[in-house]
C-alpha positions in Angstrom: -31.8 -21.5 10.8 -32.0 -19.4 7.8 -28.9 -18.0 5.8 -28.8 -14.0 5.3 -27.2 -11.9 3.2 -26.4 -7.8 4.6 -24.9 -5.7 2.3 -22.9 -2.8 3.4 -21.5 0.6 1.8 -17.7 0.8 1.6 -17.4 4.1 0.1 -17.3 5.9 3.4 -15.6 3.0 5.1 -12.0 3.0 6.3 -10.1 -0.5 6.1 -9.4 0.1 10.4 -13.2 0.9 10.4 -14.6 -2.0 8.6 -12.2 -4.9 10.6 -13.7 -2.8 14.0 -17.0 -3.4 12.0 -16.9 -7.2 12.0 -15.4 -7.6 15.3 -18.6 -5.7 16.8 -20.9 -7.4 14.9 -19.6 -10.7 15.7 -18.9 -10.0 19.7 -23.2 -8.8 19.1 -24.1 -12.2 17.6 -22.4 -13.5 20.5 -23.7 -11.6 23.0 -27.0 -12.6 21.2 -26.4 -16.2 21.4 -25.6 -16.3 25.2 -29.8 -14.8 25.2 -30.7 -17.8 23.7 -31.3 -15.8 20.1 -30.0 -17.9 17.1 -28.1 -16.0 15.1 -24.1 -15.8 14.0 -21.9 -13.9 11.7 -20.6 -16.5 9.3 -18.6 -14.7 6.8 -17.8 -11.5 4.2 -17.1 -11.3 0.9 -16.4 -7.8 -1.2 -17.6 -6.4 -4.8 -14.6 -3.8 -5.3 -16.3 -2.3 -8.7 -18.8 -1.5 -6.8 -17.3 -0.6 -3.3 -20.0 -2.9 -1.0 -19.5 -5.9 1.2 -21.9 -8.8 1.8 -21.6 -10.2 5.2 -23.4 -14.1 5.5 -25.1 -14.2 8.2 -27.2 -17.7 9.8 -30.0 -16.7 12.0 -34.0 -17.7 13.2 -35.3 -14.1 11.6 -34.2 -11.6 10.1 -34.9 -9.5 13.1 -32.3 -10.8 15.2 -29.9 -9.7 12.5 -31.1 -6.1 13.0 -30.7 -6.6 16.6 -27.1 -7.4 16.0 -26.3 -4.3 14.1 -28.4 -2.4 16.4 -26.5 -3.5 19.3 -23.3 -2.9 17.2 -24.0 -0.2 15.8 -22.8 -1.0 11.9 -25.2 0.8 9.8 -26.2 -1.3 6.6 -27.7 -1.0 3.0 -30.0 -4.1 3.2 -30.9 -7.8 4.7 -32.4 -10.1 2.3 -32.7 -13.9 2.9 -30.9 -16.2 0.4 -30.7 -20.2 -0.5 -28.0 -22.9 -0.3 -28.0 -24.5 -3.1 -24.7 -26.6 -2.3 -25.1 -29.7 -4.3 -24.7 -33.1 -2.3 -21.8 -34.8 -4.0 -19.4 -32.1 -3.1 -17.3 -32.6 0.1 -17.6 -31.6 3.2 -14.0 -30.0 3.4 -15.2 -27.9 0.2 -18.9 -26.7 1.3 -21.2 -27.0 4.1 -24.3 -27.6 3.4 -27.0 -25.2 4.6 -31.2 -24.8 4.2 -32.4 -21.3 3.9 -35.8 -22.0 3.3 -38.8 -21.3 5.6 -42.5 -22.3 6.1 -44.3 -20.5 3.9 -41.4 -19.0 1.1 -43.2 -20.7 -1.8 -40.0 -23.3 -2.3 -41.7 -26.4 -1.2 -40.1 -27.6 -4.4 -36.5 -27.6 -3.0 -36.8 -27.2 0.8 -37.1 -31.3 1.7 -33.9 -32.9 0.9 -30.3 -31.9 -0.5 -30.9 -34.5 -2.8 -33.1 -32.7 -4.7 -30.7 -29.4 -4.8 -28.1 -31.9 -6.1 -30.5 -32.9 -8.9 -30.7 -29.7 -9.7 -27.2 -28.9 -10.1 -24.5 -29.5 -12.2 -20.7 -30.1 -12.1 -20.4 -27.0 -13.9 -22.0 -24.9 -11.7 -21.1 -26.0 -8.9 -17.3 -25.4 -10.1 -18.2 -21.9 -11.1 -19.9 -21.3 -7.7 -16.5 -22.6 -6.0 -14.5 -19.8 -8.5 -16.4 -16.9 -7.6 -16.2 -17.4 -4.2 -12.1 -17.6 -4.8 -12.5 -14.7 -6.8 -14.5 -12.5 -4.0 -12.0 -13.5 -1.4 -8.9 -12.6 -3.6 -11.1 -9.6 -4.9 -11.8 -8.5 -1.2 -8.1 -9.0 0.0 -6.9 -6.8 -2.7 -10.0 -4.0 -1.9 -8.5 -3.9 1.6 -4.7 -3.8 0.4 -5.7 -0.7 -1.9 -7.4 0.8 0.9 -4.2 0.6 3.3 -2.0 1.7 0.6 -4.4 4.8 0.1 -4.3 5.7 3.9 -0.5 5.3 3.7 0.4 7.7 0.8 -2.3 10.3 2.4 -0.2 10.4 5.3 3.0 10.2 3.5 1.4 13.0 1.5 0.0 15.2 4.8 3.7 14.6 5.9 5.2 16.1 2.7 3.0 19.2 3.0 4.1 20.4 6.4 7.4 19.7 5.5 7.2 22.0 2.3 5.3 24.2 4.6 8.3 24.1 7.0 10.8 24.9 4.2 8.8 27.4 2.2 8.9 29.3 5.9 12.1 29.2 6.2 13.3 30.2 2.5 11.1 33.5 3.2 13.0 33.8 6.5 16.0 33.6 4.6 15.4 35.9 1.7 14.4 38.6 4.0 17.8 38.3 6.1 19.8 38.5 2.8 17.7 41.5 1.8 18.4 42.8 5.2 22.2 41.9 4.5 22.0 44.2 1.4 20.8 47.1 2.6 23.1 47.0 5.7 25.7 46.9 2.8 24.6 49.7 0.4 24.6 51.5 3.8 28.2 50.4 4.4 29.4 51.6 1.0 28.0 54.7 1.1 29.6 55.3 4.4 33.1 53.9 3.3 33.1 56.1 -0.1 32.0 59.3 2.3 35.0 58.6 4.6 37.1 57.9 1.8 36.3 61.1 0.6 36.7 63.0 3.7 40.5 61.3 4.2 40.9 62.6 0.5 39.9 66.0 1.3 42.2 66.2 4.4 45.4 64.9 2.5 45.3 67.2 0.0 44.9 70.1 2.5 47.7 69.1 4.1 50.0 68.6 1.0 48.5 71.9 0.0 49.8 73.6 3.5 53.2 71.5 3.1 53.5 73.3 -0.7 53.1 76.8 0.5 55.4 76.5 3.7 58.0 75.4 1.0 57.4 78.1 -1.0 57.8 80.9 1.4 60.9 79.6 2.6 
């Protein structure tokens, strides 16, 4: 079985739509599998800076990998095959072990034994190795938690906006009543100071009447 790297686009990925992502592609490897095609989703990792994921994948071809994703329906970037070069003297609990290489590849060099990867490696490099995968997982746990985060405050935001919506409403509602309010009051004076008037006019008349009834007397 070979070892396969698919790298994805996350730009135009949701954090809900990616999860739904790897559940399809895995229940597809699955499905796969119970056909008698050898090939399983293993594990992601993410490169934040530069918004992809790389899902490891183990399979016979790189065929049935497109099957997967065809039968999923995940659109990728890429497939490209890669190699294990997990050093022997490492334990199992830390790394598994696993051969990429097939008939043909030009890595005759490397393909026989794990002993001969181990030759090749060092402790340093193997420690490295070990640190960026701790990085990409810490890396990719934190791209997810700034993804939820964003989703939350756009609908915290969307929520704020149709309540300042609601209130900007209702403050024109309001300043049209109170304009209302003041004309039905400038009306209201103007009929109180003609009344007032009137009453004026009619008191005098009768003090004027009550003045010459006196008088001729």
């Amino acid at each position: 079985m070979g070892l396969y790297l698919v790298e994805r686009d996350l730009r135009h990925i949701s954090v809900e739509q990616l999860r739904l992502d790897q559940k399809q592609v895995a229940f597809a490897c699955a499905q796969l599998k119970t056909q008698g095609k050898n090939v399983r989703y293993i594990s992601s990792a993410a490169m934040p800076a530069d918004a992809r994921v790389l899902d490891l994948f183990g399979a016979a071809g790189p065929e049935l990998i497109q099957e997967a994703h065809a039968f999923a329906g995940v659109l990728y970037v890429r497939i490209v095959e890669i190699l294990d070069l997990t050093p022997n003297f490492l334990p199992r609990s830390t790394s598994w072990a696993r051969r990429s290489l097939r008939q043909g590849a030009g890595f005759a060099a490397i393909r026989d034994d794990r002993e001969r990867t181990s030759d090749a490696m060092t402790v340093n490099s193997s420690s490295e190795l070990a640190r960026w995968l701790g990085e990409g997982q810490r890396l990719f746990r934190m791209c997810l938690d700034v993804l939820e985060n964003s989703e939350r405050l756009q609908v915290r935001n969307e929520t704020l906006e149709s309540e300042n919506s609601m209130l900007r409403e209702e403050v024109t509602r309001l300043r049209h009543r109170v304009e209302g309010l003041q004309a039905d009051r400038s009306e209201m004076v103007a009929a109180f100071n003609d009344l007032a008037g009137h009453v004026t006019q009619v008191v005098d008349h009768i003090l004027l009447r009550s003045e010459d009834g006196e008088s001729d007397k």
